[in-house]
C-alpha positions as CSV (number, residue, x, y, z in Angstrom):
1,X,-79.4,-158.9,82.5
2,X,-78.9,-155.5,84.1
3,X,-79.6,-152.6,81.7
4,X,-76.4,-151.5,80.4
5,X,-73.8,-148.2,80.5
6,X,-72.8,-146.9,77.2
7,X,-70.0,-145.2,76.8
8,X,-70.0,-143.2,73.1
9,X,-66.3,-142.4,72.0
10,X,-65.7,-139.5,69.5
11,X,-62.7,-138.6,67.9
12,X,-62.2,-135.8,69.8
13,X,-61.3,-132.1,68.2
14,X,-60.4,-128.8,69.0
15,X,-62.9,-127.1,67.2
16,X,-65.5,-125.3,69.4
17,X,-68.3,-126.1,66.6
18,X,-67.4,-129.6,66.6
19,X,-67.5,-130.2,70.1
20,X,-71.1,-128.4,70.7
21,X,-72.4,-130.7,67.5
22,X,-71.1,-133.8,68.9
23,X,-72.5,-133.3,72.6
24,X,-75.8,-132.6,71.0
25,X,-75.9,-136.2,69.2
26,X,-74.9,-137.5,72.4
27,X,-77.5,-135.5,74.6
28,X,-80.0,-136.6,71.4
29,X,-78.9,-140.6,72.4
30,X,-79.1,-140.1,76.0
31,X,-82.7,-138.9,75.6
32,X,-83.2,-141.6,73.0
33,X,-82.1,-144.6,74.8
34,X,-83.6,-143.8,78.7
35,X,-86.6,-142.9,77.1
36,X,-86.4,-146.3,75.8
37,X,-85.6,-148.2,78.6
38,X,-81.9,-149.4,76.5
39,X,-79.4,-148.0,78.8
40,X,-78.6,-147.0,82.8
41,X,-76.4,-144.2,81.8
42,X,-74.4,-142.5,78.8
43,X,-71.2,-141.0,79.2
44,X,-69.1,-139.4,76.2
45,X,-65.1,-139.7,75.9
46,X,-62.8,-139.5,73.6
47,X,-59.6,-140.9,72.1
48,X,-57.6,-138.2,70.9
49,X,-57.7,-134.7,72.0
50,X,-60.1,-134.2,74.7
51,X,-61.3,-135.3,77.9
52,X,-62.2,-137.7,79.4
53,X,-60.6,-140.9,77.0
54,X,-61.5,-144.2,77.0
55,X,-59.8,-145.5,79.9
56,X,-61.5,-143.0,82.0
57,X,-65.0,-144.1,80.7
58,X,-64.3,-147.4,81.7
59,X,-63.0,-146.7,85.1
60,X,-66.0,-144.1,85.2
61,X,-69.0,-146.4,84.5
62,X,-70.3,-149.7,86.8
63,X,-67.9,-152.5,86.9
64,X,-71.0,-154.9,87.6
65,X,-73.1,-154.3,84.7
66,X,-72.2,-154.6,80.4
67,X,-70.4,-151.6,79.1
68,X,-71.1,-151.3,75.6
69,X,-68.7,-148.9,73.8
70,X,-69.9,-147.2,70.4
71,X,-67.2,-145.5,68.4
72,X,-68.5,-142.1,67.0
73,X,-66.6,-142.9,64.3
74,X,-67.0,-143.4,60.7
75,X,-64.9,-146.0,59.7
76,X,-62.9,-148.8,61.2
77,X,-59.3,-147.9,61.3
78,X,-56.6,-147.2,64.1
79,X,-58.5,-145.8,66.6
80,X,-61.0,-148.7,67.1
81,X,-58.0,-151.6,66.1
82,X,-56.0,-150.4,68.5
83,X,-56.5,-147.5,70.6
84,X,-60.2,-148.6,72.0
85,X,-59.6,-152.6,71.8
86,X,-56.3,-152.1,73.9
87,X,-58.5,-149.8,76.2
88,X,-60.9,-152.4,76.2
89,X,-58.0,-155.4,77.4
90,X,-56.7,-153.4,79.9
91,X,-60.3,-152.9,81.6
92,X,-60.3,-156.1,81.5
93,X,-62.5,-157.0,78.7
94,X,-61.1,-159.3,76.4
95,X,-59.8,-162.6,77.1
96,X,-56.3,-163.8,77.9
97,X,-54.8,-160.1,77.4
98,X,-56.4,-158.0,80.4
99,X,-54.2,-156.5,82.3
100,X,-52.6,-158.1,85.3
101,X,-55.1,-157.7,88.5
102,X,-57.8,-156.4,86.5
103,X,-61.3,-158.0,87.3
104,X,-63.0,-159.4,84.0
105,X,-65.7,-157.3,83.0
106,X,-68.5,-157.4,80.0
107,X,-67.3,-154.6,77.8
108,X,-68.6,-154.9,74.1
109,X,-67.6,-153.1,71.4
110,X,-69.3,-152.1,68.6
111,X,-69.1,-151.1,64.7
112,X,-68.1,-147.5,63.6
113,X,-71.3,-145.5,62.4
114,X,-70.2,-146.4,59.0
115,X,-70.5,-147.7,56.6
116,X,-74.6,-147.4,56.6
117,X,-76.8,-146.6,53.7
118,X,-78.5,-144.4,56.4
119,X,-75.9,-141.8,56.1
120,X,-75.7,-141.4,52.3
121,X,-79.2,-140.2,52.9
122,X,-78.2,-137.6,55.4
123,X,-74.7,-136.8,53.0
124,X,-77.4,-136.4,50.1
125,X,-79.7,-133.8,52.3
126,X,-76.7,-131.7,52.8
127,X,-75.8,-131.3,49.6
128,X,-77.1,-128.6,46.7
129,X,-79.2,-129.0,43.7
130,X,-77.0,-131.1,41.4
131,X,-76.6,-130.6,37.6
132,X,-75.7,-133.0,34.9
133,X,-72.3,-131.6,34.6
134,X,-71.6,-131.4,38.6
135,X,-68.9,-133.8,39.9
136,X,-69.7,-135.7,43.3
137,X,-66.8,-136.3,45.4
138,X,-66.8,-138.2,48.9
139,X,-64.1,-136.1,50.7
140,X,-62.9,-138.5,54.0
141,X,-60.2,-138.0,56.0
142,X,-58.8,-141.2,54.9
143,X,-56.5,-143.6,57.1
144,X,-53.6,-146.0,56.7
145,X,-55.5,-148.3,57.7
146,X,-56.9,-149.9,54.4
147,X,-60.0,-151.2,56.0
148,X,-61.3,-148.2,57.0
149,X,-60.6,-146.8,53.3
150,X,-62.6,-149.5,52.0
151,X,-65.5,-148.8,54.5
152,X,-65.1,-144.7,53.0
153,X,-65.5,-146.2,49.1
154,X,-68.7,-148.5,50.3
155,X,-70.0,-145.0,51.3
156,X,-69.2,-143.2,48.2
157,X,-71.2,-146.1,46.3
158,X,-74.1,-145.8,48.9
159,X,-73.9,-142.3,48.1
160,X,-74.1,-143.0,44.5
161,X,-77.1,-145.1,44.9
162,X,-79.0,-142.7,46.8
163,X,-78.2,-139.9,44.3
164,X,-78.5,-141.8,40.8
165,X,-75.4,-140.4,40.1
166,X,-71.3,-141.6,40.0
167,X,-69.6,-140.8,43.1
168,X,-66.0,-141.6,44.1
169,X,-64.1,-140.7,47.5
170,X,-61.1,-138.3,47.9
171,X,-58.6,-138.6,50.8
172,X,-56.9,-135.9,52.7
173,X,-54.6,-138.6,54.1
174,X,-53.7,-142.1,54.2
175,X,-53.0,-144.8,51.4
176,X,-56.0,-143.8,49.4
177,X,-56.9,-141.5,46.4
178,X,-55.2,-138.0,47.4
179,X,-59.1,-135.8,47.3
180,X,-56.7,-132.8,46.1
181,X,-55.4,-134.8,43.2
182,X,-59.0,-136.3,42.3
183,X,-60.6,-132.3,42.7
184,X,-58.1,-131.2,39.9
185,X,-58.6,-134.4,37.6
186,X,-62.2,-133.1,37.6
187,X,-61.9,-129.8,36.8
188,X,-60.0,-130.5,34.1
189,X,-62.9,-132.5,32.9
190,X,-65.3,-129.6,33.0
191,X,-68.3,-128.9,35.5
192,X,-68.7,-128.2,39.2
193,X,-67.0,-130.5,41.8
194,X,-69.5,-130.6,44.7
195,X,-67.3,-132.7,48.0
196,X,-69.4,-134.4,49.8
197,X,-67.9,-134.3,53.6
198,X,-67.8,-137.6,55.3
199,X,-67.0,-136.1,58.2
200,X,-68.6,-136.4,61.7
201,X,-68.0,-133.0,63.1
202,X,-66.5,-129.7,61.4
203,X,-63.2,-129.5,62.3
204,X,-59.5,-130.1,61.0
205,X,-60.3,-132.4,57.7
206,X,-63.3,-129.5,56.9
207,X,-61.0,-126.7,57.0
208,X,-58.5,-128.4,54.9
209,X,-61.7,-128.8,51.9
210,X,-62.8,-125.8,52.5
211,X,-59.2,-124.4,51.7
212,X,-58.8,-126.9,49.0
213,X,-61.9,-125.4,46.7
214,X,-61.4,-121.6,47.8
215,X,-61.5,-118.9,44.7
216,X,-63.4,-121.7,42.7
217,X,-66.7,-122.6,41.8
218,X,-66.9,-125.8,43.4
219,X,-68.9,-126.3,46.5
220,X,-68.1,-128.3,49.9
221,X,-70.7,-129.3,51.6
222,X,-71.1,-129.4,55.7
223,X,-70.4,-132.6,57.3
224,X,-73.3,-134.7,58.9
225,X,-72.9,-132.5,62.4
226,X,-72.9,-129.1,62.6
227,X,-74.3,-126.0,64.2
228,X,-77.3,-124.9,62.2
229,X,-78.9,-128.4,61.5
230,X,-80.7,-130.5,64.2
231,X,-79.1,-133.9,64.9
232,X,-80.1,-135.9,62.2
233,X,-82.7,-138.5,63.6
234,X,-81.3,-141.0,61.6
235,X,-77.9,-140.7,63.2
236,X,-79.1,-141.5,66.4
237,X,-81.1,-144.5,64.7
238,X,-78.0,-146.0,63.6
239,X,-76.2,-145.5,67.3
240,X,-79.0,-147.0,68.7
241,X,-78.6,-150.2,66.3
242,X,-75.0,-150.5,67.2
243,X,-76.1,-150.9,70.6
244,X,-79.1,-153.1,70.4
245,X,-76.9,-155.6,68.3
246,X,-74.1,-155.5,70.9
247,X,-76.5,-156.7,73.4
């Protein structure tokens, strides 16, 4: 089998910080996986927001060789149900849906990055010394779709694991616990909240944490990408597991 193109797919954000963090991983892949003889070429898109999306990946990269897509993304909801499998049938890559004249290819698509004990141990580096009396919360941008929910409250017990201590996610959106409703139940109960952000990339979800715990004594930490802190190599192990089980 040829070697394949990957294409990594982020969310996509208009944050400056965010976009510089998530080139990095994907410059940090690129490196990883032609040093390594896994891949012919990388190419970064996008579903929302920026440039270029999915469909352009896919008319970007060889027709005549597997495409393996990786979603940059943290948990399985709309964007990888529908946004990038639709992208997927109408490049042809799924069976009895493709669209009409398009060639079949080999496109495979993989898991999100999460849910991964490997990232609780980067979400625990990021965080401060913790007390007795500190309350952890996982603060995710949350989804309708309940899947990717569940996927966010396997983290939070990952997290839990890896910190010997009880953790629970918030949600800034979506069907799951509201993270501004969970922040003042702890208070009330006394101690420092400390949120945990299961974000990829600062950006909008991180501004709206950082605005939820302003004037207060609780901390936010920074999300698993952001300017300051090398890409984590563990991140780029667990893109480059996506990939080798894809193939």
């Amino acid at each position: 089998m040829p070697l394949p193109s990957i294409g990594l797919i982020s969310h996509g954000t208009s944050s400056a910080e965010g976009r510089r963090v998530i080139e990095a991983l994907a410059a940090a892949v690129t490196e990883d996986l032609v040093s390594r003889g896994l891949a012919a070429e990388v190419m970064l898109g996008h579903v929302d927001v920026q440039h270029p999306d999915v469909a352009e990946v896919l008319s970007t990269l060889p027709s005549d060789s597997p495409v393996v897509l990786v979603p940059l993304l943290l948990s399985p909801g709309y964007h990888v149900h529908v946004d990038l499998a639709e992208a997927v049938r109408a490049a042809g890559g799924a069976d009895g849906s493709k669209a009409q004249g398009t060639e079949t290819r080999d496109i495979r698509l993989t898991p999100t990055l999460g849910p991964d004990p490997r990232l609780a141990q980067i979400l625990a580096e990021r965080l401060p010394d913790l007390g007795d009396e500190d309350h952890v919360v996982l603060a995710a941008a949350g989804s309708s779709d309940e899947r990717a929910n569940d996927a966010c409250r396997d983290m939070a017990e990952s997290l839990a694991h890896e910190l010997s201590k009880p953790v629970v996610a918030g949600f800034h959106a979506g069907g799951g616990d509201r993270l501004s409703d969970i922040v003042e139940q702890k208070r009330r109960a006394g101690g420092r909240v400390v949120l945990s952000s299961y974000l990829l990339a600062p950006g909008f979800f991180q501004d709206l944490a950082s605005a939820l715990i302003s004037d207060s004594s609780d901390i936010l930490a920074p999300p698993l990408l952001h300017d300051g802190a090398k890409t984590p190599p563990l991140l780029v192990d667990v893109v480059r597991d996506r990939i080798i089980s894809a193939l």
